[in-house]
N, C-alpha and C positions, 0 to 999 in steps of 0.2 A: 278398237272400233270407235270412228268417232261420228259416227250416226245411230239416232234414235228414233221411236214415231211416239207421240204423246196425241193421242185424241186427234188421231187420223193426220197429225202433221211432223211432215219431216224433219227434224230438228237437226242441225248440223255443227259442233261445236265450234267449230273455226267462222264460221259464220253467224254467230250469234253473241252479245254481249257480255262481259265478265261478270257483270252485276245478276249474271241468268243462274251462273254454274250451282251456286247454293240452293237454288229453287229445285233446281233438275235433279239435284243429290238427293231433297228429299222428296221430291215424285215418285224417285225410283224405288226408297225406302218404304212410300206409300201403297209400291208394284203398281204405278201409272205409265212406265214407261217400257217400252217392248221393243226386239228387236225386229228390223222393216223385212229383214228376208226369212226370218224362221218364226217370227212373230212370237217368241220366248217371253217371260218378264225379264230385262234386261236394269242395272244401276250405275251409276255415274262414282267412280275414281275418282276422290277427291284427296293427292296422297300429297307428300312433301318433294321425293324425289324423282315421282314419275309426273308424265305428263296426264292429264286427265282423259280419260278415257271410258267409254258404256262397255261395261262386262256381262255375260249372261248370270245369274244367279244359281241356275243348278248346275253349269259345268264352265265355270272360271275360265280354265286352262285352255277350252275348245273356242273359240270365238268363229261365229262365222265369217264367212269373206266379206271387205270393206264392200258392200254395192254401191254400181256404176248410177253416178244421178245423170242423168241424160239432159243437158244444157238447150232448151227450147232456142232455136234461132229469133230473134226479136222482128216482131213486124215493124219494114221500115216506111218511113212515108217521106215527102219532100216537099219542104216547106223554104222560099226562098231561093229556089235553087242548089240546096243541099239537102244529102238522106237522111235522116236520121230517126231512132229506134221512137218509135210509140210511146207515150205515155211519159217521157223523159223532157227536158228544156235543158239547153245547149248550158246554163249555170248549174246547172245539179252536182253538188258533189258527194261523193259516195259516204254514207256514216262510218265513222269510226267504231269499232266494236271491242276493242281493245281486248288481244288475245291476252294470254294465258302466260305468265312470266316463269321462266322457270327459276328454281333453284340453284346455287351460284355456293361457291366454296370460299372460305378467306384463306388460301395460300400462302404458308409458314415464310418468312423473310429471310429466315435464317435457318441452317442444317443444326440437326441435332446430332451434338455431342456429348456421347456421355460423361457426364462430371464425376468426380471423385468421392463418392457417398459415404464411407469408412471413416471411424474413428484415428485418428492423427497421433492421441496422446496415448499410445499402446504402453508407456512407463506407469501411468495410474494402476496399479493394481487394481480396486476400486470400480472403474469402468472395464478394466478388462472382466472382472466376475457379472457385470452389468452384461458384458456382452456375451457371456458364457449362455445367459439366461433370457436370449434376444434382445434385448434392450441394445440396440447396437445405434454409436452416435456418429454425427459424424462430426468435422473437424469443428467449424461454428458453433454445433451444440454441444460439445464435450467444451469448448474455451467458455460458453453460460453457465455448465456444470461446475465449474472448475473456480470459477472468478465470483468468490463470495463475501471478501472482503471491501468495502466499500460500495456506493451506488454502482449501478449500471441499469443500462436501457440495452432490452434484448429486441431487435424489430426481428419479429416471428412473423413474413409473410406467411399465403395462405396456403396449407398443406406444409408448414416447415414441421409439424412435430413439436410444438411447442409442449404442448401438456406432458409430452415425454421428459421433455426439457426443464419442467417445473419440476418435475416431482424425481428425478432423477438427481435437480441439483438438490432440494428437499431430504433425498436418501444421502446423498453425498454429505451435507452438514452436519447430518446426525450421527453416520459409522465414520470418515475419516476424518473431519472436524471437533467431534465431538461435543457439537454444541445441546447445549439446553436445549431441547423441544418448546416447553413452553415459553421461550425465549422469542418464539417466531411465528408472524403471523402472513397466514397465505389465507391472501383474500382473493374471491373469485366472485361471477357475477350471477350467478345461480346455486343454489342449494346442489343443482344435479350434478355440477359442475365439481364441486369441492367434495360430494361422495366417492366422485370417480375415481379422483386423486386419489382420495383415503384407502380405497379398495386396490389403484392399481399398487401405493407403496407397499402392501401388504405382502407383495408376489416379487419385492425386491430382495435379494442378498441381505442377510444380516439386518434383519426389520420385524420390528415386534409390538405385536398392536397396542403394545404398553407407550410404548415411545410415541407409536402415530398420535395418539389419543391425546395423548400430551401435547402437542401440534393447537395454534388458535386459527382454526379451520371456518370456512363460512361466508356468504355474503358481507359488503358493508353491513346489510340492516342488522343483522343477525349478530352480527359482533358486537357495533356500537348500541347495539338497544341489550344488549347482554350487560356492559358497562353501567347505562344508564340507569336499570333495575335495580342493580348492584347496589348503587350511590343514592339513587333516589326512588326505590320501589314504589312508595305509596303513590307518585304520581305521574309513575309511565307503565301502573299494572295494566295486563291485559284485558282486562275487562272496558277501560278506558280508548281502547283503540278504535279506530273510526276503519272496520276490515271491509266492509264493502263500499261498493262505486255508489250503489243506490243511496246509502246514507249518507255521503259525501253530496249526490246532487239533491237531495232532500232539500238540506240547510243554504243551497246556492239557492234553490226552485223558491225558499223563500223571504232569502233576504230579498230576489229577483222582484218582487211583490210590490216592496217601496218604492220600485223607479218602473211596475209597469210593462215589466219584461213577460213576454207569452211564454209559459209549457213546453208551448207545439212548434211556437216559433223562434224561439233562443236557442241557438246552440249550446249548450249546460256542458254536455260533452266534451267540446272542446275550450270552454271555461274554465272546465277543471284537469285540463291537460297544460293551457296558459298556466294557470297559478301554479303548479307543481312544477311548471318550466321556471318560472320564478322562484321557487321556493329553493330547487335546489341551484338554482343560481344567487343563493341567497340575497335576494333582495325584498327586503320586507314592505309592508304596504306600502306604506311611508316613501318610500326607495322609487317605486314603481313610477315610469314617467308617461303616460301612454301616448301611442302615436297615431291612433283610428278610434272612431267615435266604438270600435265592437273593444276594445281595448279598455277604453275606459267604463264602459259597462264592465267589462271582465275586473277591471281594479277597485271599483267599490265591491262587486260580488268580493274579489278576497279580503280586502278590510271586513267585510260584514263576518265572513267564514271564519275567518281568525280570532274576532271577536267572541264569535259563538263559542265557538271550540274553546276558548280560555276563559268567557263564563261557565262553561261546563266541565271542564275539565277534561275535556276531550284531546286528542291527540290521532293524527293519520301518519303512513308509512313515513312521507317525507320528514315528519318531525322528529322522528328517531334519530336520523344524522344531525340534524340540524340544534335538536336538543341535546345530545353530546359534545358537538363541537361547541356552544355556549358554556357548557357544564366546564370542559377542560379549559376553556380558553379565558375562562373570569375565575379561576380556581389555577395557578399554580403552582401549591404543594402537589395537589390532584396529580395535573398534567407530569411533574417531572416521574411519581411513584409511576406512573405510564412509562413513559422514557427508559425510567432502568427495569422496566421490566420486559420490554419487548426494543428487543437489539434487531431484529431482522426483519425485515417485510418482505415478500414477494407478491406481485399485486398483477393479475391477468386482465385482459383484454382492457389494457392502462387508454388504451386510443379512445376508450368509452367514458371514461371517467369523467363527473363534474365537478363543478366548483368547488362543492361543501365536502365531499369526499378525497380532492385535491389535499384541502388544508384542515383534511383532520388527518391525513398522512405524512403532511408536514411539520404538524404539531408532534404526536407522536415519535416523529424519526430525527426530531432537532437534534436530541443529545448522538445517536448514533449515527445517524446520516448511511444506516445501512438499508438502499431500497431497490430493489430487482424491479423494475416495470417491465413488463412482457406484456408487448400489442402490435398492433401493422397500423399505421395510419392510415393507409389502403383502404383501410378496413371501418374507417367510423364512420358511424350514417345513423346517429342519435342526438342528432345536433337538436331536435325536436322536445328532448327530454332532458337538454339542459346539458349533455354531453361534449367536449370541448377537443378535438385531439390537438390543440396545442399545448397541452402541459404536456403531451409526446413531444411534440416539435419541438418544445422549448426548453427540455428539460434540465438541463445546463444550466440556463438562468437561475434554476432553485440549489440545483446541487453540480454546482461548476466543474467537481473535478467525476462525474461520473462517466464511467468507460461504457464503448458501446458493443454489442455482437451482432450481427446481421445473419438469420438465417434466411438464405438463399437458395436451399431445394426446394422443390416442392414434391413431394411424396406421395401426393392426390392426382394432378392431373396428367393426363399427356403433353408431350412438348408442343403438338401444336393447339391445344388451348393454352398451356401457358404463355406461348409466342405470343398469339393472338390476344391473352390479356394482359399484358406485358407493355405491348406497342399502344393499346385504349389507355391504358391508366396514366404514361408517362407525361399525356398531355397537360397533367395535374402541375400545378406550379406550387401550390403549398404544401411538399410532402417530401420526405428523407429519400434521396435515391437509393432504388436497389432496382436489380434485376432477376427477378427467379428464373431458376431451371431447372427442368423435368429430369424426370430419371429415367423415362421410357417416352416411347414415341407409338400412337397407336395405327396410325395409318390414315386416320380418319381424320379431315379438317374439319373445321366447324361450321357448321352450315346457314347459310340465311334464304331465305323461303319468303314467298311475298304474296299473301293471301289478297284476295279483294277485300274483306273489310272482319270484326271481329267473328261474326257466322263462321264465315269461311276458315278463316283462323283456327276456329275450333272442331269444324271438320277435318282438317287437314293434319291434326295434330291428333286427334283420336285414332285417326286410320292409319297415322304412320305406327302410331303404339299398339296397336291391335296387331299389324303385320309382324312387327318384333316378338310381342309374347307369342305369335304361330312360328315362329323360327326361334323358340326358347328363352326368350327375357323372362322375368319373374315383374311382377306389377311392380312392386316395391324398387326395383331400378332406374324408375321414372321420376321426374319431378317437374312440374310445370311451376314457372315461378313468375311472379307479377309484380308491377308497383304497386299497384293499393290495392285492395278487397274488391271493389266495384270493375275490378278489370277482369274478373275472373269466372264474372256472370254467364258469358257464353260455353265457357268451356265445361263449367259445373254444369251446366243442363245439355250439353254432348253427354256427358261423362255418366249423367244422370239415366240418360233413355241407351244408354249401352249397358254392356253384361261385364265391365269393366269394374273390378273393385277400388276406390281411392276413399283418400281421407283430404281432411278440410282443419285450419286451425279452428280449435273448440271456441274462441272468441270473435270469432272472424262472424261479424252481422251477413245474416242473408240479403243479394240484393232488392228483394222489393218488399223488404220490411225495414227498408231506410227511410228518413222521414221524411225527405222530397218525395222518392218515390210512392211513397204509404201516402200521401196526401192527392199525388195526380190517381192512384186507380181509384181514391175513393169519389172521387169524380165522377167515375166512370161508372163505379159500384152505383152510386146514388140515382143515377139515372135508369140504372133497371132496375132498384129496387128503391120508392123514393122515402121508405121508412125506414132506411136502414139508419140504426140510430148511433153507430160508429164511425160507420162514412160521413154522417153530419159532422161529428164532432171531429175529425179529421180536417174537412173542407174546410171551417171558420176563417182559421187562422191565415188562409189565403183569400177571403174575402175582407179582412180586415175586420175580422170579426170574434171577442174574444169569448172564451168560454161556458160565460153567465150566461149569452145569448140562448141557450139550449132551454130553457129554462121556460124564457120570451115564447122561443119556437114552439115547445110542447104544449104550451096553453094553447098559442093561435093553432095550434090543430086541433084541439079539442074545441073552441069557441066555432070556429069556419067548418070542423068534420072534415080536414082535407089531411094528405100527407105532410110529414114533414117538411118535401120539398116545396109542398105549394104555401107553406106556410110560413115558409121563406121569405115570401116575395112580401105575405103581408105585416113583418116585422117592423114597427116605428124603432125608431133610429134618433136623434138628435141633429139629423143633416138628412134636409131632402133629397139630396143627389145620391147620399147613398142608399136611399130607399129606391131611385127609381134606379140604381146601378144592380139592387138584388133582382128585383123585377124582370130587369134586359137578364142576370145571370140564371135565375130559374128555366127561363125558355131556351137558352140556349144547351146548361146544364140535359134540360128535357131532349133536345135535340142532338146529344152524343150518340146516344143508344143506335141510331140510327146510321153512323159513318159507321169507315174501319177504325180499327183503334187507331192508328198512323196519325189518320186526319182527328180523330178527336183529341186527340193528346194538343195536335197543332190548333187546335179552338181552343183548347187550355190553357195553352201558352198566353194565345194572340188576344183573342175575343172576350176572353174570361179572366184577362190579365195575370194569371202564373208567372210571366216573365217581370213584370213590375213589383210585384210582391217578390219574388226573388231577389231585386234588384234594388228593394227596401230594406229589408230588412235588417239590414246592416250587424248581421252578427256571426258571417260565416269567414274563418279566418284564410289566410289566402293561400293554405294549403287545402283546401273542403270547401270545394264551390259544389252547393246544389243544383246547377247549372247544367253540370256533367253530370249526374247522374239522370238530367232529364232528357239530355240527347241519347245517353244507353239506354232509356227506356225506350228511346222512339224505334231505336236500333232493333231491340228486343219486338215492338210491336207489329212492326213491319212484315213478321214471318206469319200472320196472322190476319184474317178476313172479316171475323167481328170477334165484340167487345166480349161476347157472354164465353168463347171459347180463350182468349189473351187473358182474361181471370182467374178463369178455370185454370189456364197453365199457371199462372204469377202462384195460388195457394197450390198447387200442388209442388211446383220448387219449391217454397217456402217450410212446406212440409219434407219433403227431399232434403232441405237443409240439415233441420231438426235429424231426423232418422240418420244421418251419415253419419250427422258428431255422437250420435249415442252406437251407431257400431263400430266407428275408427277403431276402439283401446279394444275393440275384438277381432279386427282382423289388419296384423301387422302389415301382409303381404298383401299392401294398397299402393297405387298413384297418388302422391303428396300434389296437393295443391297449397300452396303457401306462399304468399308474401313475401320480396326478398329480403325485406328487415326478418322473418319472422324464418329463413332458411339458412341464416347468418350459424356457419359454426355446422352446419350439415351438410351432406356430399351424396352425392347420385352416382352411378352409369352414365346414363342418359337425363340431360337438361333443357327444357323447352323456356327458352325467357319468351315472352308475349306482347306485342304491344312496344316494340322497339322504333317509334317513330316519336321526334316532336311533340312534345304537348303531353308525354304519357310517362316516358322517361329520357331525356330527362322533363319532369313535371313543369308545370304553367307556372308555376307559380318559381321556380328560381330562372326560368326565362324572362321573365317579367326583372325579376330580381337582377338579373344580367343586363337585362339593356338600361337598369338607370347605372349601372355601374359599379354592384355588387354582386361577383363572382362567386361569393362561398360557397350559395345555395347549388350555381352549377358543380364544383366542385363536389360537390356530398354527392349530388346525382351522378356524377361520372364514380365516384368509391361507389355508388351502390350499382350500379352496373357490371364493378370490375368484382363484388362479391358473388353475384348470379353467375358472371361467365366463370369463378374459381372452385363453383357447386360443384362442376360435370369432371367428372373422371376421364369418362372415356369420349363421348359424343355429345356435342354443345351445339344446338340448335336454334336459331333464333328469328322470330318471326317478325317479320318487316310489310304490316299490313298497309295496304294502297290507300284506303280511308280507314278515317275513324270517328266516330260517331258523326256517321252522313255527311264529312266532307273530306277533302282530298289532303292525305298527312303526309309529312316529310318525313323519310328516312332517321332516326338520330345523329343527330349531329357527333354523339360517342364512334360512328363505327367512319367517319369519315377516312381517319388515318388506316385505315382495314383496309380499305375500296382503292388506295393507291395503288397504279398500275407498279407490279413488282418487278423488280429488274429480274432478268433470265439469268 
């Protein structure tokens, strides 16, 4: 049915604007909307792959008949010797209302054939007992099992089976090799990582937890800080570890002090995500060249950090590598007793690897030059943490004569997601060819879907997961995945007012406890309430005003008896213009209360200068503009009529946040919401990527990075797209919203080679 009545007017969907549909979704949620011939409470279909449609609420499946709207004949009149309709001028053109787009499929290029999945080397005895016991390889991965003598690079796309393939060649060293266990070191990049291996070797042929145990299992950290206690305990004991963030930004917040840097207003955050990009790029202060004024602020903070930390004796994660690879590499008795004592490496997700972890594996493996790298360059998107895939790329250079194995199944998806991310990634120009291919074909292409803006997005995507678990999915088959955290706000507050269970990463900041956004509502806050003494101290720092001022403020309210906010205005300053700039901000601050939040947020911007203070500050790096976060608030506020109820909802997310992360680790059988960096290495059913246009992925900041003539940043963007599409098993969904944050976005430029008209 595509008629409605809302407060006695007929509402007709094909005749009304797209920017309506999310309003009318939830009128009908509110029971505002009825239907015009049985006058029922009637709701608005807001799905993926139907078209939108008003349903009755207590009988779905019954819909009344569409009623006949009766077309008034127009009164005509004659003017100049022609008829024409009343009320109308001969230039009037009709509005545009822009329908309803629908959902669209990407049709597979290529017929699927099934490939040859079976182990080849049936003479191993060895692998044949492997396969007795499931472990079944096939030809690529028994020739990785097999080829243990000298380097090799194994390129393990995604779904090849790799971990089967470590720890199968792992088993194979140790019963038909016969090698030393402790001879061999398999490094991985998580603790949970290297348990699993341990647990699954356990359940091989001829394996005994005496052998595994003897195995040098574990993170870099975990190894090389194992070394360094060894050799020099007294001054990398644990107590000397710098294990949280907060203490870490402590000693920035106060060398920050000398050069006058705000709290509220520095990014600390990403200070100390720069320096540790530095560090395991090993370039020491000294080293550091900077090339933006937030840069060189960032480069005394870690001269000053550095300093501290070696008058006190202190030491954080990154120094563990960095202080072993110094220990080995100015100590060569050390270094070689290393050498003969570990003949073999094998080293996983190698495409992730940096600098200082590079050439403490090169140190190490001089005398034997025996090193298995297992990665997919497909697959690296840590460039941000100092992560490099070209010692994948290049790996030859280091160790010339090493042989290569390509696995080329994919064991996770269907063939036509893997077509489908097959043909996006190839576009990549710095990366090893391969081609994967599936094992099955599900039936289902992948889908792309073209919401009106992120609201909508997130209606459209709850209700198509709602209808799945009524036709039997389980929560937990779902994943909705995103580029950053702030993209995920809409979905989390669907996902929030439904009966839907999901989880959220435990680190993941809630959106309006970010600190652009924490400083626009206390804006807002401040103005209904002009005492609130948090929201002051929030607002300063966008008044150019730093945090002693509070201080000023609380006496002038006690001397005048007025509010904080009025005591604002009568704060001395050292500059009369900024006195009479608080004075204009006090009155206008007072006049918030009174808009919708929409428009008051847009006096924050404009009137009250938020956008010039953003546009000062100069310490947000150009992957983290506060900028964006302040058009998804306007996004957010828009669904909203005044300021005192948009509040009320912002803490009660807020609180929402909190309450999910402490039930996630109790209830498994959740909707993942997560990050794609942060879904790297896990696999769904069903995949919602979000937010598939320009500007969002691939991100601002390596478009930017592309038009002066640097590629790499698009390049990571296209790997991290080809990882989200290689999540979905079965069904790969991807939303291609028309705006985004309140203005009109382009399609990504990733799916261009998709949309090619296909030959028949």
């Amino acid at each position: 049915m595509k008629t409605a009545m809302h407060q006695n007017q007929r509402i007709v969907l094909d005749q009304i604007g797209r920017e309506q549909y999310q309003l009318l979704y939830l009128q009908g949620k509110n029971g505002e909307l009825s239907c015009p011939v049985c006058n029922e409470k009637v709701r608005l279909f807001l799905g993926i792959l139907e078209q939108p449609y008003f349903y009755h609420i207590k009988s779905p499946e019954h819909p009344c008949p569409e009623p006949v709207i009766e077309e008034k004949e127009p009164v005509m009149v004659e003017r100049n010797g022609f008829r024409i309709p009343q009320g109308r001028t001969i230039i009037e053109t009709t509005k545009s209302i822009g329908l309803f787009r629908p959902a669209k499929t990407i049709e597979c290029s290529l017929p699927f054939i099934k490939t040859e999945g079976v182990n080849h080397i049936e003479q191993d005895a060895y692998l044949s007992q492997l396969a007795g016991q499931g472990v079944i390889l096939d030809k690529s991965q028994a020739a990785a099992v097999v080829e243990t003598e000298g380097s090799l690079i194994v390129l393990a796309g995604a779904g090849s089976g790799k971990t089967r393939v470590l720890t199968a060649r792992t088993a194979y060293m140790l019963n038909v090799k016969k090698i030393d266990p402790s001879t061999i070191m398999l490094v991985t990049f998580t603790s949970k990582a290297a348990g699993e291996m341990k647990n699954r070797l356990t359940t091989y042929p001829q394996m005994n937890k005496g052998q595994i145990n003897k195995l040098v299992t574990g993170t870099f950290h975990s190894i090389f800080y194992r070394i360094l206690v060894y050799h020099e305990g007294s001054n990398w004991s644990g107590e000397r570890l710098l294990k949280k963030e907060w203490q870490r930004d402590k000693i920035l917040k106060e060398a920050g002090k000398e050069i006058d840097l705000s709290e509220k207003a520095f990014a600390y955050d990403l200070a100390l995500q720069q320096i540790g990009f530095w560090k395991n790029s090993l370039l020491f202060p000294h080293e550091v060249k900077p090339l933006t004024d937030w840069e060189e602020k960032t480069a005394f903070l870690y001269k000053k950090y550095e300093e501290y930390k070696a008058h006190k004796g202190l030491f954080d994660f990154d120094d563990m590598l960095i202080g072993c690879y110094q220990l080995l590499s100015t100590n060569p008795s050390l270094l070689e007793l290393y050498q003969n004592r570990f003949h073999y490496f094998l080293i996983d997700e190698f495409q992730d690897i940096n600098k200082v972890q590079y050439e403490l594996i090169k140190l190490l493996s001089g005398k034997h030059k025996n090193v298995c790298a297992v990665g997919d360059d497909d697959q690296a998107i840590y460039s941000f943490r100092g992560s490099d895939p070209s010692y994948l790329l290049e790996f030859e250079k280091d160790f010339p004569y090493a042989k290569l194995v390509s696995l080329e199944q994919n064991y996770r998806s269907s063939h036509e997601i893997v077509s489908a991310s097959n043909e996006m990634i190839m576009k990549n120009k710095g990366r090893r060819y391969k081609k994967m291919k599936a094992q099955f074909e599900s039936g289902t292409s992948p889908v792309l879907f073209f919401p009106f803006d992120e609201e909508e997005e997130a209606t459209m995507i709850v209700t198509d997961i709602q209808e799945k678990i009524v036709q039997g999915a389980k929560p937990s088959d779902f994943a909705i995945v995103y580029r950053t955290n702030a993209g995920s706000r809409a979905v989390f507050e669907r996902l929030a007012s439904s009966n839907l269970p999901f989880k959220i990463d435990l680190d993941s900041e809630a959106f309006y406890e970010r600190r652009i956004v924490k400083s626009v509502l206390s804006f807002l806050k401040i103005s209904l309430d002009e005492d609130d003494n948090q929201a002051l101290a929030d607002i300063l720092p966008a008044l150019f005003l730093s945090q002693t001022a509070i201080k000023d403020i609380k006496a002038e309210s006690i001397l005048k008896d007025c509010t904080y906010l009025e005591a604002l205005s009568h704060l001395k300053t050292k500059h009369a213009f900024q006195e009479k700039k608080l004075k204009k901000a006090v009155q206008l601050i007072r006049s918030l209360k009174f808009a919708s939040p929409s428009k008051s947020i847009e006096t924050i911007e404009k009137d009250l200068g938020f956008l010039d203070f953003l546009k000062k500050r100069g310490t947000e790096s150009n992957q983290d503009k506060g900028s964006d976060d302040l058009k998804d608030l306007k996004v957010a506020a828009k669904c909203f009529s005044s300021i005192q109820a948009f509040l009320s909802h912002t803490e009660h997310m807020s609180a929402m946040n909190k309450e999910i992360k402490n039930l996630s680790k109790h209830f498994p059988d959740a909707i993942s919401l997560s990050t794609i960096h942060r879904a790297k290495g896990l696999e769904y059913k069903h995949v919602y990527i979000i937010g598939a246009v320009d500007g969002s992925l691939p991100h601002d900041y390596a478009l930017d990075s592309s038009r002066n003539g640097d590629f790499a940043a698009l390049e990571e963007e296209r790997r991290l797209f080809y990882v989200a599409m290689t999540r979905a098993k079965q069904e790969l969904l991807i939303s291609v919203p028309q705006n985004r944050r309140g203005k009109k976005a382009n399609s990504t430029r990733f799916l261009t080679p998709l949309m090619k008209k296909r030959k028949k």
